[in-house]
N, C-alpha and C positions, 0 to 999 in steps of 0.2 A: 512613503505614502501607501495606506493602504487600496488594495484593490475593491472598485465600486461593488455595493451592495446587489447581486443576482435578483434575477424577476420574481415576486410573489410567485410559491405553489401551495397547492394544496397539502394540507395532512398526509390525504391520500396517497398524494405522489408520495409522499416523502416517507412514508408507511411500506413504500413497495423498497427502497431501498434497504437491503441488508449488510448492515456494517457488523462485522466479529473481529473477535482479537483473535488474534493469530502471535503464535511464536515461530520467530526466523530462525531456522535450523540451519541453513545454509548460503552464503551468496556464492554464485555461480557466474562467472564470466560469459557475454554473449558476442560469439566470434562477431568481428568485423563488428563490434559495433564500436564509438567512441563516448555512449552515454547508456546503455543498459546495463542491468544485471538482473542475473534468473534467480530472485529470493525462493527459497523451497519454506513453507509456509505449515506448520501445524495448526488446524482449528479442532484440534480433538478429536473427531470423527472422522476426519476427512483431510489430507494435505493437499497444495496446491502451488504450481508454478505461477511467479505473480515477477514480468517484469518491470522492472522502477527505475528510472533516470537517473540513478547516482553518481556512476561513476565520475562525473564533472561537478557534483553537490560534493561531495565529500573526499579527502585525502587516503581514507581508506574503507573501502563499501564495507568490509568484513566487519567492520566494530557491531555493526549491528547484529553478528549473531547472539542468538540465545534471549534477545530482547522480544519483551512485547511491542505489539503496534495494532493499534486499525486498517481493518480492509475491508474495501468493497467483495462479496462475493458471487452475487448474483447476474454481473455483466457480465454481456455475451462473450464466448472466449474470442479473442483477437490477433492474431498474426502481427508481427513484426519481424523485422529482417530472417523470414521462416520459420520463428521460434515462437511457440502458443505461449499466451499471457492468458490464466484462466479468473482474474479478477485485478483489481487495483489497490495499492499502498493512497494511504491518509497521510501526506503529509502535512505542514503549516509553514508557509513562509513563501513558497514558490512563485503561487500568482504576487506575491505582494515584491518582488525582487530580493530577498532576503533567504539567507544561508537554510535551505529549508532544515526542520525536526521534523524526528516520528512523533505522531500523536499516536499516544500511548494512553494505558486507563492510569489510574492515580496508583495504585497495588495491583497486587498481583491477583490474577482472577483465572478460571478454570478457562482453557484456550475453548473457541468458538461462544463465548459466552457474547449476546448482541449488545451492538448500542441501541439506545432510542428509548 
């Protein structure tokens, strides 16, 4: 069962959000944890440490290198177990109880290039 439709926002809001693709260069282990990993994130201009809850989503976090994906960029950077997370992974399936995928673009596209 899909998870209920979120509350109306505006354009605006939605306008302020910055989603780019990003290519994973790296997944990175985060001691003590039993569900992060430190993806190292190229958006063309600029890299970024972006931790994701995988390691319990998937058998092997590493597949993901070299792939595209969407990310949030523009959320404030956030601590977890001492380690900066400086944006968020897009996945699909999570909130819904299902084996989450990257949401990725359809081809291949110049890394930091936006959605929206």
């Amino acid at each position: 069962m899909a998870a209920p439709v979120k509350p109306i926002i505006s354009i605006d809001l939605l306008n302020q959000v910055d989603i780019r693709v990003g290519t994973i260069l790296r997944v990175e282990e985060v001691p003590q944890s039993t569900k992060l990993v430190r993806l190292i994130v190229d958006f063309g201009d600029f890299q970024r440490s972006i931790l994701a809850g995988m390691k319990q989503e998937r058998q092997n976090p590493h597949e993901v290198v070299g792939r595209q994906a969407l990310f949030v960029v523009n959320l404030a950077p956030k601590k977890m177990l001492g380690e900066l997370s400086e944006g968020m992974l897009f996945d699909i399936g999570y909130a819904d109880g299902v084996r989450p995928v990257l949401a990725v673009p359809e081809g291949l596209v110049p890394n930091g290039s936006r959605a929206g």
